[in-house]
C-alpha positions as CSV (number, residue, x, y, z in Angstrom):
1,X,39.0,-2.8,25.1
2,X,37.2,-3.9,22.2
3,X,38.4,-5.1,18.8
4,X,36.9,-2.0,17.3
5,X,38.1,0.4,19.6
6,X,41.6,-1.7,19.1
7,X,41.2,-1.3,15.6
8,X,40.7,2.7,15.9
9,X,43.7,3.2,18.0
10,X,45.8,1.2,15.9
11,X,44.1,3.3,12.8
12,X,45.7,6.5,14.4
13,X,49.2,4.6,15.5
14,X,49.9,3.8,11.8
15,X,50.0,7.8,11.0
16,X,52.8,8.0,13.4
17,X,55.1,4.9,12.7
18,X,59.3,5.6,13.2
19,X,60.0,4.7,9.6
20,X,57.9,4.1,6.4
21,X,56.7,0.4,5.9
22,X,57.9,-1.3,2.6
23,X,55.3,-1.3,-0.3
24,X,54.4,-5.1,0.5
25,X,53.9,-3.9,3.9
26,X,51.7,-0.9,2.9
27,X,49.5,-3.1,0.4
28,X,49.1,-5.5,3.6
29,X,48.0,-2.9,6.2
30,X,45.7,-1.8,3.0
31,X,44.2,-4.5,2.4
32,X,43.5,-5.3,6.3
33,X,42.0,-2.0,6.7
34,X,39.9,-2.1,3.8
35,X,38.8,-5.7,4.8
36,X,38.2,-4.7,8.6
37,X,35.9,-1.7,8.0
38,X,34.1,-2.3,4.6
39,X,34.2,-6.1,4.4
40,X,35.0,-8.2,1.3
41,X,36.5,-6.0,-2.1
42,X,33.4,-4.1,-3.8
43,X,33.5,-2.5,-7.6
44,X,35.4,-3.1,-10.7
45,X,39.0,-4.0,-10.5
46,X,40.7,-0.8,-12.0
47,X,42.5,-0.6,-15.6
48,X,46.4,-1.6,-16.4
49,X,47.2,1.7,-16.3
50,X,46.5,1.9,-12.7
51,X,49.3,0.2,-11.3
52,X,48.4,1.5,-7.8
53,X,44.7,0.9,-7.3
54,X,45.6,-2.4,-9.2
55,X,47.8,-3.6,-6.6
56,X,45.7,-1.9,-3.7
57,X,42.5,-3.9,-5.1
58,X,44.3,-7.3,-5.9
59,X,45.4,-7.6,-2.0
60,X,42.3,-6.3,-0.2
61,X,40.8,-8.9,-3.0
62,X,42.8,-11.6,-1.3
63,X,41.1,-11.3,1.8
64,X,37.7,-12.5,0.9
65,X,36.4,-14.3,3.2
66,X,38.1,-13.3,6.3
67,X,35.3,-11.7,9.1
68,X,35.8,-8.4,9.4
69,X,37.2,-8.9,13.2
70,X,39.8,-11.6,12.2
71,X,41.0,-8.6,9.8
72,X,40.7,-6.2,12.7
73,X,42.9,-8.5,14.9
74,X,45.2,-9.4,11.7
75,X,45.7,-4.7,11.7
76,X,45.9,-4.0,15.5
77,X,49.1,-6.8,15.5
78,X,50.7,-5.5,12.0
79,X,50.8,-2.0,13.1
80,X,52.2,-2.9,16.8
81,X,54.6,-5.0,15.3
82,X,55.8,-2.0,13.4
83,X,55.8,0.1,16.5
């Protein structure tokens, strides 16, 4: 199976996890996504009144640099660790 189709599977697997990952855990899967299907962060960092999209943008942010399959890899284990 390939990385991408990995990637997919994993993609549906997180809708259906037994509990609700903490908030760190949420950003990371985030982040991961983001950085496996889109590449490096895009656009303006939102305002401080976004604490969300902040937070969301500051962790896929600190992935730049990481190939798009390393962040692949980095989601399929993440989400069958939570499995």
């Amino acid at each position: 199976m390939s990385i991408q189709e990995q990637f997919n599977l994993a993609l549906a697997e997180s809708k259906n996890l037994p509990e609700r990952p903490d908030n760190m855990t949420l950003l990371k899967i985030y982040a991961l996504f983001k950085q496996g299907s889109t590449g490096d962060a895009t656009g303006d960092r939102p305002g401080m009144t976004d604490f969300v999209g902040r937070a969301k943008f500051d962790a896929w942010a600190n992935l730049k640099g990481t190939s798009q399959e390393d962040a692949m890899q980095q989601y399929v284990d993440l989400i069958n660790s939570l499995k």
